[in-house]
DOLUM-715119 format. One line per field, with one value per residue (C-alpha): x negated, y negated, z. Coordinates in steps of 0.001 Angstrom, whole numbers, always signed. Layout:
N
c1 <- c(X:...)
c2 <- c(Y:...)
c3 <- c(Z:...)
! end
This chain:
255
c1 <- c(-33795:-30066:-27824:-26402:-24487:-22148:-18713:-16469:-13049:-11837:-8401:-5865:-3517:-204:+1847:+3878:+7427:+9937:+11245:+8810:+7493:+8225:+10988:+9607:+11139:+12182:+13118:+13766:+10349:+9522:+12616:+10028:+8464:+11535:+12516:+9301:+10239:+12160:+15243:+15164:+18121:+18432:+15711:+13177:+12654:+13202:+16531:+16926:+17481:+21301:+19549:+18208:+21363:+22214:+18495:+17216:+13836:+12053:+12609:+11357:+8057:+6210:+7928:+6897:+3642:+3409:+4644:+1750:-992:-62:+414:-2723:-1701:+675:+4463:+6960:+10439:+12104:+9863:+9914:+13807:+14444:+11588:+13409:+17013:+17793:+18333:+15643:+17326:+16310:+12943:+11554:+12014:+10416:+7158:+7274:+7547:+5104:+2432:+3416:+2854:-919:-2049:-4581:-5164:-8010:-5581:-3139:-312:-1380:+1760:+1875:+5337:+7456:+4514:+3131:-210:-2028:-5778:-9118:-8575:-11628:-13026:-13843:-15145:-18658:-17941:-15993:-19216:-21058:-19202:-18388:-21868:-19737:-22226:-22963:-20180:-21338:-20630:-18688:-20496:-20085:-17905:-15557:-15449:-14290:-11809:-10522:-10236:-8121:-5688:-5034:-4368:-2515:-559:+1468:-1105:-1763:-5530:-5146:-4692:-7514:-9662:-8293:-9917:-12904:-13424:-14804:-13335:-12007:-10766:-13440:-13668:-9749:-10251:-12556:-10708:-7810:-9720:-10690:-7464:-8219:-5000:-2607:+483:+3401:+5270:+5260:+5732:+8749:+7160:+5908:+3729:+5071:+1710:+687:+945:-1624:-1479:-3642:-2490:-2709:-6829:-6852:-5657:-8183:-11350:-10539:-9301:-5988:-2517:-667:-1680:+143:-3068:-5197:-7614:-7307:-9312:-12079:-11540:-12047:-11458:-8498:-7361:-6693:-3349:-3564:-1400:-1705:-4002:-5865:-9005:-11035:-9668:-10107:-13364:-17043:-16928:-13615:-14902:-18010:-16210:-14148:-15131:-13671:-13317:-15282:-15486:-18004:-16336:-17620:-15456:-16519:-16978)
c2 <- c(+83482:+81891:+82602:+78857:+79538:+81699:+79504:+79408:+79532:+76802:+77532:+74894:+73817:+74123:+70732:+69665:+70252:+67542:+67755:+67483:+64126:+60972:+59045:+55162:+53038:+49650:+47679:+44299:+43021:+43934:+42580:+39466:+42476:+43969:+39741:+39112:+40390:+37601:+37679:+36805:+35134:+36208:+33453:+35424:+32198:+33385:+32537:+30349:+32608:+32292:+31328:+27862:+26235:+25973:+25731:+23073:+21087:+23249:+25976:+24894:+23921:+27075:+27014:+23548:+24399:+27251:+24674:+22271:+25426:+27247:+23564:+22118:+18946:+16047:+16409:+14538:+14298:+15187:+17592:+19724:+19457:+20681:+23988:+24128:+23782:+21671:+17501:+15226:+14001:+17174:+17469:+14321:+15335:+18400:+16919:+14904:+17869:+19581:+16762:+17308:+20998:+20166:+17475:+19540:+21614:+21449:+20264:+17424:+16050:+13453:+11047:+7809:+6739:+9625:+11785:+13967:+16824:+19438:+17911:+18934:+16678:+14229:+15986:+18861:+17874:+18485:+22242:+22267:+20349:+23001:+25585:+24211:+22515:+19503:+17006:+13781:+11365:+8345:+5027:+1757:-1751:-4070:-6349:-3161:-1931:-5939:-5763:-2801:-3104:-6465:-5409:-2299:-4726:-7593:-4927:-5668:-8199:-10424:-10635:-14171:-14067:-11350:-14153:-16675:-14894:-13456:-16456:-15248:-13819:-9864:-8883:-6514:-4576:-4440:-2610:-542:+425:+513:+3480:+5436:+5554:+3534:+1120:+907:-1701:-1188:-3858:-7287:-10666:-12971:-15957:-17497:-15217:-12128:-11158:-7584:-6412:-3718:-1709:+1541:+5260:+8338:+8976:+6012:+7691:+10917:+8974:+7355:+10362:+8531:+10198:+7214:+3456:+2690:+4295:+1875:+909:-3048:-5727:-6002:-9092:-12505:-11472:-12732:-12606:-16163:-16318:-18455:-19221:-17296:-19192:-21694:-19707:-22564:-25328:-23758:-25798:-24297:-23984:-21685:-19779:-18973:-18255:-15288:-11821:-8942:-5804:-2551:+750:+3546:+6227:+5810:+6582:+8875:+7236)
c3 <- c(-6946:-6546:-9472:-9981:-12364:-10233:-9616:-5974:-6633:-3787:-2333:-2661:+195:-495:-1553:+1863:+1231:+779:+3984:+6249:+4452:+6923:+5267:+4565:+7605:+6777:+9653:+9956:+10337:+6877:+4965:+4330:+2435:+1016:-258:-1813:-5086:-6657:-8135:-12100:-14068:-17695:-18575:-16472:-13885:-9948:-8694:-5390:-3115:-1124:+2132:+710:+422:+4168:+5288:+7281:+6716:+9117:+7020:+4384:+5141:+4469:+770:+196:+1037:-1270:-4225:-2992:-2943:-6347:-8522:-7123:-8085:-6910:-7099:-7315:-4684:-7462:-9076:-5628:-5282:-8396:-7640:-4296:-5219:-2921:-2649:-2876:+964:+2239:+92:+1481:+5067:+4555:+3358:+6548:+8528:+6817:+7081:+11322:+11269:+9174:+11536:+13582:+10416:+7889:+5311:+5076:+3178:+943:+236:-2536:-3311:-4370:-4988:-2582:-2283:-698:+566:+2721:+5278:+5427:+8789:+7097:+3620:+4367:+4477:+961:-248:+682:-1013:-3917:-4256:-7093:-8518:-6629:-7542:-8750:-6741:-7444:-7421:-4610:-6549:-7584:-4216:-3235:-5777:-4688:-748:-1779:-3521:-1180:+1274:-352:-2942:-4717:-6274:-9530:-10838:-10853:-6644:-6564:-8310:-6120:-3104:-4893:-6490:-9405:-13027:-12063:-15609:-16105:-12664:-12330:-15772:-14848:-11339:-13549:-15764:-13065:-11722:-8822:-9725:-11235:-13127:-10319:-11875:-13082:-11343:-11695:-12767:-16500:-18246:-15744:-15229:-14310:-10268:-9038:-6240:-5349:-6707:-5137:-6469:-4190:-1325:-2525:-2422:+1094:+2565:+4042:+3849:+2678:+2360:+5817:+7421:+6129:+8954:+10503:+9038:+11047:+14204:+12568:+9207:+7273:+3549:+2877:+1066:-1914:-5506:-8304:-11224:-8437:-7948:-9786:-7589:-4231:-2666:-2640:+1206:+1041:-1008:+424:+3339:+1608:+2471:+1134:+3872:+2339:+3953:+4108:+1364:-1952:-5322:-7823:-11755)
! end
């Protein structure tokens, strides 16, 4: 029978001297590499690196993406200027660009005001559905979906106008629109009382799947947003108001 307990000594190979080692070539392709290190100031934040200063917008669209991907949130002009080192002049034209380079892309630049995203573009959301598998949003009521589609059109907009074309009391669904961050106060209006103007955020924007409010699709042929006062909803006649439709589209909000 085998002795298994006997042992083979193995020979080693002998360690390659220095010398005949290939030396590490770094060419000019890989200074991209070489860069990605940052530089840190005695605060341990990354330094701008030299080359931002004189960029261009179309350099900068890969960085501004990066800022979009890693905050997964919106930003600000100002916010991304600052991150960037560069001007807000130069900022803002870069998110333009960038929206450009995404447009046959499976994400887009979402843009409200002086805030800007990263976004699934609405073509593709079924897929993200799929793999994130979220729980079924719940859906806004005719009369908040009304509500809503009026002001995005007639914004900036008083609740007493959206009443005027409604014809009915909207305290309670602007509120609610207003809580799910639907709308929002953009200012107030020069008259007695200044009463509170609404206009659509940038959820807005989300749950449509538009990249800013100038995208909004026509109103449908024949249909028009009458154009009344504010505070004369309850002396416009039965017939006009009957007549009154508010535009609605197929998305539907989450609660």
């Amino acid at each position: 029978m085998a002795d298994w307990t006997q042992t083979t000594e193995v020979e080693e190979a002998p360690a390659a001297p220095v010398e005949m080692l290939d030396p590490v070539d770094v060419s000019d392709e890989d200074d991209d590499v070489v860069d990605a290190a940052p530089q840190l100031d005695h605060f341990g934040r990354a330094v701008v690196p030299e080359w931002v200063a004189s960029a261009e917008p179309e350099d900068l669209t890969r960085v501004l993406e990066a800022i979009c991907f890693s905050l997964n949130r919106p930003v600000t002009i100002a916010e991304a200027a600052t991150i960037l080192g560069t001007s807000e002049r130069i900022t803002q034209r870069t998110v333009e660009l960038l929206g450009d380079e995404l447009r046959e892309r499976g994400l887009m630049v979402q843009r409200h005001k002086d805030e800007f995203q990263l976004v699934t573009r609405p073509q593709v959301t079924w897929v993200v559905q799929r793999a994130l598998n979220p729980e079924r949003p719940g859906r806004l009521s005719k009369a908040a979906l009304e509500t809503l589609a009026i002001v995005a059109y007639r914004q900036p907009v008083t609740r007493a106008v959206v009443e005027a074309i409604r014809g009915v009391s909207c305290e309670a669904v602007l509120d609610s629109l207003e809580r799910r961050g639907l709308l929002a106060e953009v200012g107030r209006q020069d008259s007695p009382g200044h009463p509170r103007l609404f206009g659509t955020t940038l959820r807005f924007l989300q749950i449509v799947g538009l990249e800013q409010i100038d995208d909004l699709p026509p109103l449908p042929e024949g249909m028009v947003l009458p154009d009344v006062d504010a505070g004369v909803w309850d002396e416009l006649p039965d017939a006009e108001l009957e007549s009154v439709t508010a535009p609605t589209w197929d998305a539907q909000p989450e609660s």
